[in-house]
VOGU-3710 file (C-alpha; in Angstrom, 3 decimals, decimal comma):
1> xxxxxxxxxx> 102,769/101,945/163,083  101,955/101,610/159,673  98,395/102,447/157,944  96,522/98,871/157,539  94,513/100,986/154,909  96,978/102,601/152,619  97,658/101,383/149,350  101,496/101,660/148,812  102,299/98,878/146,145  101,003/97,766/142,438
11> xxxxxxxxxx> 99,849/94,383/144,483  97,678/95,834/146,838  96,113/98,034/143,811  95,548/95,395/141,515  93,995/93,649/144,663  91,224/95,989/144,915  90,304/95,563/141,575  87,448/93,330/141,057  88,133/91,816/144,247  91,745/90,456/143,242
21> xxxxxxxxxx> 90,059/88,681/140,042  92,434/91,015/137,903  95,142/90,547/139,547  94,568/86,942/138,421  93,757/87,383/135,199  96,655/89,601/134,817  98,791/86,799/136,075  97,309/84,534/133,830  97,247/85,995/130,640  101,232/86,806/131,417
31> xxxxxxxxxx> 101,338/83,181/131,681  99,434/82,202/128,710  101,726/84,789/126,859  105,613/83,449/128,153  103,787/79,886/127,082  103,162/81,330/123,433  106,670/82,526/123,363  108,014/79,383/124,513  106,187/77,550/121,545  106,539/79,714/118,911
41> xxxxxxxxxx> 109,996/79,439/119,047  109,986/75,944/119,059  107,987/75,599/115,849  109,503/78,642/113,822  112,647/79,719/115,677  113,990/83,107/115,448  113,193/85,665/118,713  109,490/85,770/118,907  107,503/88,964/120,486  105,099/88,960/122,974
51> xxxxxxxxxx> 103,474/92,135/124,098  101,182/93,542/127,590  99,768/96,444/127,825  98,080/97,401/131,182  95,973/100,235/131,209  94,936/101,743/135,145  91,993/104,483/134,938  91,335/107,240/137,693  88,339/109,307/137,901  87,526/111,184/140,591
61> xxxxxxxxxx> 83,454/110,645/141,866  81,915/114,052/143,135  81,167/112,652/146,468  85,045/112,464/146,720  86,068/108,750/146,394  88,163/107,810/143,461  86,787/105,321/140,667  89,523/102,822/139,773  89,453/100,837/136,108  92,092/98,371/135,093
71> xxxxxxxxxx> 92,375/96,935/131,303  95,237/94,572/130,185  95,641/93,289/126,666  98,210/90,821/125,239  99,454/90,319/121,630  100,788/86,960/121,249  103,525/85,791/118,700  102,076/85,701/115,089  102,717/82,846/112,999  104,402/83,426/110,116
81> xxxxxxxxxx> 102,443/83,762/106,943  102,150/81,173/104,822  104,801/81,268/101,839  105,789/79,716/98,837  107,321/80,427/95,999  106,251/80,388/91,951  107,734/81,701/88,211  105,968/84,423/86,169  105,224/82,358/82,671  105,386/83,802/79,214
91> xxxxxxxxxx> 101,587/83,980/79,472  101,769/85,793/82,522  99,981/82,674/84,718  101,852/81,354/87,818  103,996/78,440/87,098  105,927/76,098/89,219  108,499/75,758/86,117  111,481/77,636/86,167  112,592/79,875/83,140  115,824/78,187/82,978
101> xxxxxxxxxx> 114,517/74,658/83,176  112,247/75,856/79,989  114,824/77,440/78,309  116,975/73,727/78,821  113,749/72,147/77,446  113,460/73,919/74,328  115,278/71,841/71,086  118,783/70,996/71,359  120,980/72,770/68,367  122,026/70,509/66,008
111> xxxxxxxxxx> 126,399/70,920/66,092  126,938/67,444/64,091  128,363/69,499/61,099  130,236/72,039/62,829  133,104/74,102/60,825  135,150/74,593/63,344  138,077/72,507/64,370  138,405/70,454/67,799  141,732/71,042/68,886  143,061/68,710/72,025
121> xxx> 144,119/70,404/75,275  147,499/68,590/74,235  148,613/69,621/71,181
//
């Protein structure tokens, strides 16, 4: 017959551990984390990153029983940072004017009395 007592699976240890509520909280955080996943995705795309990190501590007590700490952390799916985009001016300001579009802007040159010859793609 099996041992009522012994602990033989990551269930019954989390169990023990503040009388099941981290075993809970475990399972919900997991939850709250799949969820972030789920709508990160859906806003930004791309293959989001979630992360959990459990952490089980065992010290032994001098009157022989053993002491047993649990810790779990998530790290959620970062938005990305905001972004934009700008030109480096002449005066060396931020501009939202493109170098080209101010070169394009700048007097036209005068060709009305050219010296060279048009010549016709036909002749």
């Amino acid at each position: 017959m099996a041992d009522p007592f012994k602990i033989t699976s990551m269930d019954q240890l989390l169990a023990i551990l503040d009388g099941g509520n981290f075993h809970t909280e475990v399972m919900d955080g997991m939850r709250d984390a799949l969820a972030a996943l789920v709508d990160h995705q859906a806003e930004f795309g791309g293959k989001p990153k979630a992360e959990m990190t459990m952490k089980i501590n065992f010290q032994r007590q001098k009157s022989g029983d053993l002491q047993i700490l649990g810790e779990c952390t998530f790290k959620k799916p970062k938005a990305p940072a905001a972004s934009g985009a700008a030109f480096i001016g002449d005066d060396l300001n931020l501009t939202l004017e493109s170098p080209m579009l101010a070169k394009m802007r700048s007097p036209v040159r005068d060709t009305t009395e050219s010296d060279t010859k048009t010549i016709r793609a036909a002749e």
